[in-house]
Backbone atoms as SQL, in Angstrom:
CREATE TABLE atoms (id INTEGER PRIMARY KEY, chain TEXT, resi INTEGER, resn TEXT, atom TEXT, x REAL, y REAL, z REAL);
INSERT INTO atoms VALUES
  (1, 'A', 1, 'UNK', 'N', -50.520, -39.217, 22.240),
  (2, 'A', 1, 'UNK', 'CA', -51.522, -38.334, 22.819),
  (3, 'A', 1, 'UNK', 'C', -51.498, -37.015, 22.051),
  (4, 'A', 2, 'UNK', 'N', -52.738, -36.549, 21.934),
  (5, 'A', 2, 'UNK', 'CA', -52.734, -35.102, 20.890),
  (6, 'A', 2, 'UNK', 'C', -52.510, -34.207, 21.871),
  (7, 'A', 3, 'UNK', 'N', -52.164, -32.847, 21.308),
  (8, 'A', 3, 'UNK', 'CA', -51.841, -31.909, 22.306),
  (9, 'A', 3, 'UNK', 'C', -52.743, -31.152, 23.333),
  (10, 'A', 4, 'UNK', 'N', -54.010, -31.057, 22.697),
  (11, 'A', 4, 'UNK', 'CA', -55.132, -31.139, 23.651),
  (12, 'A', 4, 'UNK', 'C', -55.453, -32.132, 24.516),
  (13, 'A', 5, 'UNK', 'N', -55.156, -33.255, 24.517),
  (14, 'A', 5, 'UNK', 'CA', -54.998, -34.360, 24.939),
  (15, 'A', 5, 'UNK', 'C', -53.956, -34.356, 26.591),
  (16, 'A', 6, 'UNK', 'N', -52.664, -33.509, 26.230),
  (17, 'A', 6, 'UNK', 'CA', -51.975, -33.254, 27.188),
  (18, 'A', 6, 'UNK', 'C', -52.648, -31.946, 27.977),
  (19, 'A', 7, 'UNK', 'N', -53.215, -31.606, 27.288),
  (20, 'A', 7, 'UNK', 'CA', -53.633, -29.837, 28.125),
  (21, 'A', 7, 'UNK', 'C', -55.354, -30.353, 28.787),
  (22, 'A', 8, 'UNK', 'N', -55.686, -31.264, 28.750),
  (23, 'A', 8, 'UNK', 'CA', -56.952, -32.059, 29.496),
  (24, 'A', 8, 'UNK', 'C', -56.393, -32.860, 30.896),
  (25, 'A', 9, 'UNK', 'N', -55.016, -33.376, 30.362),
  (26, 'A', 9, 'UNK', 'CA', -54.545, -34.018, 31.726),
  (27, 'A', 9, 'UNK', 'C', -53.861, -33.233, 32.506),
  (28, 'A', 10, 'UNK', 'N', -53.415, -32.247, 31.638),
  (29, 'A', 10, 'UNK', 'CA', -52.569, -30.912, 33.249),
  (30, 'A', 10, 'UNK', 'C', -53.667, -30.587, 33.930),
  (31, 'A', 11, 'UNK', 'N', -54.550, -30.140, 32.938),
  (32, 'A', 11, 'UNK', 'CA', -55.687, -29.361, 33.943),
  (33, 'A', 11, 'UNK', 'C', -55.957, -29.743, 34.397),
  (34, 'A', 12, 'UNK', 'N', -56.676, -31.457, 34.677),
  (35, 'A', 12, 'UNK', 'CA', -57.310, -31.970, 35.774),
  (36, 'A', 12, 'UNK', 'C', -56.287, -32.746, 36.884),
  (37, 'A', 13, 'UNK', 'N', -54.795, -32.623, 36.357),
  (38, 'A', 13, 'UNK', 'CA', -53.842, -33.290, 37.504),
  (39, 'A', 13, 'UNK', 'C', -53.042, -31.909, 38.131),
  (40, 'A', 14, 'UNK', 'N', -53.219, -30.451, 37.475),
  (41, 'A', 14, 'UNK', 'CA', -52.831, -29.247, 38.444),
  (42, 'A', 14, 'UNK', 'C', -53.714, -28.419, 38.711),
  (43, 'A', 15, 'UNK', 'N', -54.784, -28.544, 37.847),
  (44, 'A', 15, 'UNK', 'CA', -56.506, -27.251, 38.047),
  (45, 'A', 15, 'UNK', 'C', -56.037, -26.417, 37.453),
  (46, 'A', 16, 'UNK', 'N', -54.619, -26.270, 36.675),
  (47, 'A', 16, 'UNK', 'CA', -54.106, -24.875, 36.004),
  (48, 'A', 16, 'UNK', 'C', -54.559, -25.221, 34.226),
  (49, 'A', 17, 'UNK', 'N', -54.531, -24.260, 33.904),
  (50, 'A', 17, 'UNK', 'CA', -54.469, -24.229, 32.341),
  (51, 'A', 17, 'UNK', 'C', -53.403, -23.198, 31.321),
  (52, 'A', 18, 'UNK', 'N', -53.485, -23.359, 30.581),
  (53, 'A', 18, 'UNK', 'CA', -52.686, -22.971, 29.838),
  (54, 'A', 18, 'UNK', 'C', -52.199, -21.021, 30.394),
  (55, 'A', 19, 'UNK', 'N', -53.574, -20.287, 30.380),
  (56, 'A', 19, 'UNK', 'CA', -53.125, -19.173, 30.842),
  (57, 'A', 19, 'UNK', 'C', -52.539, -19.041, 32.599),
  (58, 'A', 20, 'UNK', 'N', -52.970, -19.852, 33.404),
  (59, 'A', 20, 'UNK', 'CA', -52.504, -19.958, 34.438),
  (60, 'A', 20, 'UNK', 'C', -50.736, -20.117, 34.473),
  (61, 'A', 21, 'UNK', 'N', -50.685, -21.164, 33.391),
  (62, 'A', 21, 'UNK', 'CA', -49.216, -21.397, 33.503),
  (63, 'A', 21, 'UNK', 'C', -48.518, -20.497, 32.882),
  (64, 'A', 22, 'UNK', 'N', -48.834, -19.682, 32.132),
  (65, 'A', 22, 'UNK', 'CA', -48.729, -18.348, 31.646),
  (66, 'A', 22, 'UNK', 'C', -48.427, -17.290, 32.842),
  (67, 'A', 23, 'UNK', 'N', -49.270, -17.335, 33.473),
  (68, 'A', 23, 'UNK', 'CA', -48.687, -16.247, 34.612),
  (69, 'A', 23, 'UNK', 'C', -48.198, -16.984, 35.520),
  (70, 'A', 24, 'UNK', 'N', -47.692, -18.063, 35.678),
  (71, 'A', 24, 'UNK', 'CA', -46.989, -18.947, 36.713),
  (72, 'A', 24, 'UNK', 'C', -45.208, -18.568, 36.332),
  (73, 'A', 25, 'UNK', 'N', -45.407, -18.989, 35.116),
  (74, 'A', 25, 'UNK', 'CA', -44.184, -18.543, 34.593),
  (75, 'A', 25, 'UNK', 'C', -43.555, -17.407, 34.545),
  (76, 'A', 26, 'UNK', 'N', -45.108, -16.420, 34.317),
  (77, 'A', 26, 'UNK', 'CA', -44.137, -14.896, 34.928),
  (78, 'A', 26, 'UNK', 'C', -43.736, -14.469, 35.669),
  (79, 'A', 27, 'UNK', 'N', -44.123, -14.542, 37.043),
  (80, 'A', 27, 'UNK', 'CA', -44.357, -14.535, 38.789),
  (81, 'A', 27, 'UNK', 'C', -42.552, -15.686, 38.551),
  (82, 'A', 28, 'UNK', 'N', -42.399, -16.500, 38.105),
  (83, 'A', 28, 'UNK', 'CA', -40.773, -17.847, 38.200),
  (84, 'A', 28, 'UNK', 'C', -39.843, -17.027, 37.501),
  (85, 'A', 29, 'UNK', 'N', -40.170, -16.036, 36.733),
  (86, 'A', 29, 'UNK', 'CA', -39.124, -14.792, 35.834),
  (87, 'A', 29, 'UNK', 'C', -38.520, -15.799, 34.886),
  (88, 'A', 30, 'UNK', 'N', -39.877, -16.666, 34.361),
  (89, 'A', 30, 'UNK', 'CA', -39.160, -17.333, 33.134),
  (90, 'A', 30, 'UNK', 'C', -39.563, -16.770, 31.687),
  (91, 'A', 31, 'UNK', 'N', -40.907, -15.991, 32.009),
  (92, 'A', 31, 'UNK', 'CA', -41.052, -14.940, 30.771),
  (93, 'A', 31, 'UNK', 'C', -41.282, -13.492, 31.012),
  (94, 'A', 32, 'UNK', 'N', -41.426, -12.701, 30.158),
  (95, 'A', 32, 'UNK', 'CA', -41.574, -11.197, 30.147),
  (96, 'A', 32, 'UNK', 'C', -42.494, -10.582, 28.701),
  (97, 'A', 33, 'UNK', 'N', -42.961, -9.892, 29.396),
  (98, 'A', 33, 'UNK', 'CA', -44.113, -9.666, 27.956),
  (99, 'A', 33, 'UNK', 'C', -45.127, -11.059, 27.514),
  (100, 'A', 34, 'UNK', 'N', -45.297, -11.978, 28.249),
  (101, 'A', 34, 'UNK', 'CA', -46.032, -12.831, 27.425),
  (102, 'A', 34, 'UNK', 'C', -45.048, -13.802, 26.651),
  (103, 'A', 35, 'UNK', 'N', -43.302, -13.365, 26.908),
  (104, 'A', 35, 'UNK', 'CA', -42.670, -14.318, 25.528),
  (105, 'A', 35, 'UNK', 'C', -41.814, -14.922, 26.801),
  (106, 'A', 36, 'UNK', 'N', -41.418, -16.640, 26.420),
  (107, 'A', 36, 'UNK', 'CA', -40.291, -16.976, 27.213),
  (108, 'A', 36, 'UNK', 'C', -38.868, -16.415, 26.927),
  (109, 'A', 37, 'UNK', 'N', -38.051, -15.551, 27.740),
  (110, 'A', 37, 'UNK', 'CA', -36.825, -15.649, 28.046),
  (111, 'A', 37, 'UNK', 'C', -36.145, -16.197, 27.048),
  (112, 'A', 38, 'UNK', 'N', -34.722, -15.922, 26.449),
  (113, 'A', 38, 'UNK', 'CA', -33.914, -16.377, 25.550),
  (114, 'A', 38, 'UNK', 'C', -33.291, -17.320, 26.241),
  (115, 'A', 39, 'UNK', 'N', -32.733, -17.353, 27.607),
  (116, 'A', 39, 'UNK', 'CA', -32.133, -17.731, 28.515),
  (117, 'A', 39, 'UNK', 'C', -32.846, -18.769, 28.728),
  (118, 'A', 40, 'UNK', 'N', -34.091, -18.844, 28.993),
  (119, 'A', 40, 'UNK', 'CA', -34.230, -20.168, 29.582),
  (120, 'A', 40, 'UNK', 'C', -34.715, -21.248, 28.312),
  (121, 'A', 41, 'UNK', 'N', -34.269, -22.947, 29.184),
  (122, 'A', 41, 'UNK', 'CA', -34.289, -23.586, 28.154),
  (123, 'A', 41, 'UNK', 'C', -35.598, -24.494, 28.193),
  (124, 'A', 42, 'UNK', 'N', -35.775, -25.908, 27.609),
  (125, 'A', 42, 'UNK', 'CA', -36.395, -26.701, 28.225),
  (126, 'A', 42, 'UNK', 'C', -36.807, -27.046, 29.095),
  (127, 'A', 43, 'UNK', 'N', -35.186, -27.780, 29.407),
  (128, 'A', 43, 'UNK', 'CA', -35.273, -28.043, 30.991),
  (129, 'A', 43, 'UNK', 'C', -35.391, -27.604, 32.219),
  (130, 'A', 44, 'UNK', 'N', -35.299, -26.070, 31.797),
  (131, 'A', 44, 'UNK', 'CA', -35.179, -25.287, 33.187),
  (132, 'A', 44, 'UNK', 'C', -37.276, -25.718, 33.212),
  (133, 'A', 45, 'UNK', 'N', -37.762, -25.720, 32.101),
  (134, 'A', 45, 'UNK', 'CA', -39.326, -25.279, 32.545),
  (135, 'A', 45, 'UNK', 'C', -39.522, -27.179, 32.602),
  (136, 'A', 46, 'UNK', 'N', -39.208, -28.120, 32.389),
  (137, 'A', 46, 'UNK', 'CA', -39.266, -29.378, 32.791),
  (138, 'A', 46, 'UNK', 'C', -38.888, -29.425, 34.388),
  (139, 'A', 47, 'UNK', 'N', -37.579, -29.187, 34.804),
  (140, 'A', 47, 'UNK', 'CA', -37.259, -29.292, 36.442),
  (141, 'A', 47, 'UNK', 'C', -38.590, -28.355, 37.149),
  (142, 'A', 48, 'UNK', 'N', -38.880, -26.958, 36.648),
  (143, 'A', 48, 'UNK', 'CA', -39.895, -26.166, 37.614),
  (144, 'A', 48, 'UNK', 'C', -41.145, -27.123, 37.778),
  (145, 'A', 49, 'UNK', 'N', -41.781, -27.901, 36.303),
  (146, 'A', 49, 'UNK', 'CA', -43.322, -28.426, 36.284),
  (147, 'A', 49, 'UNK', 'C', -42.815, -29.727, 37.134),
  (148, 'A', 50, 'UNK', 'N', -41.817, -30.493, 36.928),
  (149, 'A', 50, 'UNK', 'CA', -41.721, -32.024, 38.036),
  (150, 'A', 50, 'UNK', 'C', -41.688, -31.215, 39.620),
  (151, 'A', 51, 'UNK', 'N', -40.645, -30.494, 39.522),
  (152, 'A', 51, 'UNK', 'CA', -41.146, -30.413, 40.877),
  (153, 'A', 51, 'UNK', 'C', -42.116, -29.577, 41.997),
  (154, 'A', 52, 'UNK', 'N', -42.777, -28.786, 40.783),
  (155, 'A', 52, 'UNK', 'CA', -43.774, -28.078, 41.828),
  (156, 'A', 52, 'UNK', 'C', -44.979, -29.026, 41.290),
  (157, 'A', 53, 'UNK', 'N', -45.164, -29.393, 40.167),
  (158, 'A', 53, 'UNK', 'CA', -46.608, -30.192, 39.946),
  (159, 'A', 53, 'UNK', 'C', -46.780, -31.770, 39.631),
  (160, 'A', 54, 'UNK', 'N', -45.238, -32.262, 39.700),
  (161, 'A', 54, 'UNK', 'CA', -45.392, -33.425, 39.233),
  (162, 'A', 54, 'UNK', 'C', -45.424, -33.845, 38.178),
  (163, 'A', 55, 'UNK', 'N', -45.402, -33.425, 37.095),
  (164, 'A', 55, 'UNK', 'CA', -45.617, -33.419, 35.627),
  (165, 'A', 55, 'UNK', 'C', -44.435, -34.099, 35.124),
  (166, 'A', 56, 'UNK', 'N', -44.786, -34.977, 34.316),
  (167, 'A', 56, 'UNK', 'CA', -43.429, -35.642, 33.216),
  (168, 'A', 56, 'UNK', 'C', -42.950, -35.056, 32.560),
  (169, 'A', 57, 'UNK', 'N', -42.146, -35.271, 31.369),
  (170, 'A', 57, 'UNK', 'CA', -41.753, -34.677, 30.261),
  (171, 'A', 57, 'UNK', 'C', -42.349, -34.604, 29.223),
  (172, 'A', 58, 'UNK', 'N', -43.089, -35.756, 28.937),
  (173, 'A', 58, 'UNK', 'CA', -44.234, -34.799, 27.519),
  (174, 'A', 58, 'UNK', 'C', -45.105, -33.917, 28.014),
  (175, 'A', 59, 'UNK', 'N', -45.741, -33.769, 29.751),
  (176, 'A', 59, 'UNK', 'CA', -46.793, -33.038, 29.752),
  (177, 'A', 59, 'UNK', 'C', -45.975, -31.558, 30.045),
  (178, 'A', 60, 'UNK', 'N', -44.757, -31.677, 30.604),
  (179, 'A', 60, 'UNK', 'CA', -43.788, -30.545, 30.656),
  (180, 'A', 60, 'UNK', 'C', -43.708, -29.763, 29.350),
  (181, 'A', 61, 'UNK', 'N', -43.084, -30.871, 28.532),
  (182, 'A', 61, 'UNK', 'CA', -42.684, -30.386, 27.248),
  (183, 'A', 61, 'UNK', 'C', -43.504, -29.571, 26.211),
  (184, 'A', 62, 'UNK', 'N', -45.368, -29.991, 26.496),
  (185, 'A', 62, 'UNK', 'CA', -46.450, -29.039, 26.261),
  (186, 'A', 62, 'UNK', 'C', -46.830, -28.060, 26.902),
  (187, 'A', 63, 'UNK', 'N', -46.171, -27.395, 27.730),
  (188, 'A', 63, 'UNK', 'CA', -46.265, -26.459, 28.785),
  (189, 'A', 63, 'UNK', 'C', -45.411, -25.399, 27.908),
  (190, 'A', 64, 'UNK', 'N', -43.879, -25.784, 27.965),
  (191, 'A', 64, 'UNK', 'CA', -42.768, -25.485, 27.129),
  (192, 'A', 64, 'UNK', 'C', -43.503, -24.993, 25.999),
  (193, 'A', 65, 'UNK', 'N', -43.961, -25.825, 25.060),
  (194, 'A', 65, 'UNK', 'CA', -44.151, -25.597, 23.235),
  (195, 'A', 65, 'UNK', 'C', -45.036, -24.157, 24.084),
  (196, 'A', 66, 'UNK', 'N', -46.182, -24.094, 24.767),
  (197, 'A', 66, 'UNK', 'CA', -47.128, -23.169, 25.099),
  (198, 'A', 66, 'UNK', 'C', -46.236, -21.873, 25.212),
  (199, 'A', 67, 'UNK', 'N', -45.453, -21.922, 25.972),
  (200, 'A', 67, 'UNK', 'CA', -44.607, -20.848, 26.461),
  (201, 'A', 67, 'UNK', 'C', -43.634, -20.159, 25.363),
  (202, 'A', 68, 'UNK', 'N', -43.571, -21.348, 24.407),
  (203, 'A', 68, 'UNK', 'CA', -42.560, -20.711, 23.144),
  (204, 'A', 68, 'UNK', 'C', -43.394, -19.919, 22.826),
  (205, 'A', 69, 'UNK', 'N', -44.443, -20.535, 21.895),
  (206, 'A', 69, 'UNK', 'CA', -45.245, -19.801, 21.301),
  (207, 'A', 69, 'UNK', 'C', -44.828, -20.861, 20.003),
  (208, 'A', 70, 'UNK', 'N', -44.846, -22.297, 20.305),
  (209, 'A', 70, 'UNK', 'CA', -44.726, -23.158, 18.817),
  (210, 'A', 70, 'UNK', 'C', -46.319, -23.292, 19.231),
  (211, 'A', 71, 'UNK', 'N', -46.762, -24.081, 20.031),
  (212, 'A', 71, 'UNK', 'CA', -48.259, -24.258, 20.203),
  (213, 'A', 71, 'UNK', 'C', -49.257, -23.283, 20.459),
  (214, 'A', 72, 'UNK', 'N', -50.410, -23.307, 20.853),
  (215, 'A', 72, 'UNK', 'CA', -51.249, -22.511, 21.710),
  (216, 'A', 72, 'UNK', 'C', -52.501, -23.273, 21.807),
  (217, 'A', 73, 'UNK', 'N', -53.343, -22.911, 22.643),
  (218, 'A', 73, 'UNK', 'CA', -54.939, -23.629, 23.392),
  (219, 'A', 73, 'UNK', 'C', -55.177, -24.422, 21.740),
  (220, 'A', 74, 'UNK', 'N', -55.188, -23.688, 21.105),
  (221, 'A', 74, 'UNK', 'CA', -56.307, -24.390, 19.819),
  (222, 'A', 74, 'UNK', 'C', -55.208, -25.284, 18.842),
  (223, 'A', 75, 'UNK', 'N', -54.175, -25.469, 19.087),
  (224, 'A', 75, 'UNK', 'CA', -53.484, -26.475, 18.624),
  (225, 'A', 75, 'UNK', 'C', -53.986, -27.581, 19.024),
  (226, 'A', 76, 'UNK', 'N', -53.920, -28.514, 17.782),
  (227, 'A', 76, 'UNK', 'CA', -53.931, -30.317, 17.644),
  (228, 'A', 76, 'UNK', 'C', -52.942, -30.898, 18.529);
């Protein structure tokens, strides 16, 4: 699945998108300024998306890349 591909199925299986989860994450004190935390890892943002939205691990794991700042919206 392409990475837009994963950011078509969050949105229509949480109604959130990329900037939503952006400030979801800030409000969880997993980022500051817009950047994720040194401290937190993967998994901490894999355990938050399974259990508040249900989300697997690749659609987690594109949440994650978002939050690094390896991906963003207009990534493949």
């Amino acid at each position: 699945m392409s990475f837009q591909g994963y950011l078509k199925t969050i949105r229509e299986k949480t109604g959130n998108g990329p900037a939503e989860f952006r400030t979801l994450a800030e409000q969880k004190g997993f980022t500051a300024e817009g950047k994720l935390k040194p401290e937190v890892k993967a998994g901490d943002i894999v355990n938050w998306l399974k259990n508040d939205f249900d989300l697997g691990q690749g659609h987690s794991m594109a949440i994650y890349a978002l939050l690094k700042g390896i991906k963003n919206e207009d990534s493949e």
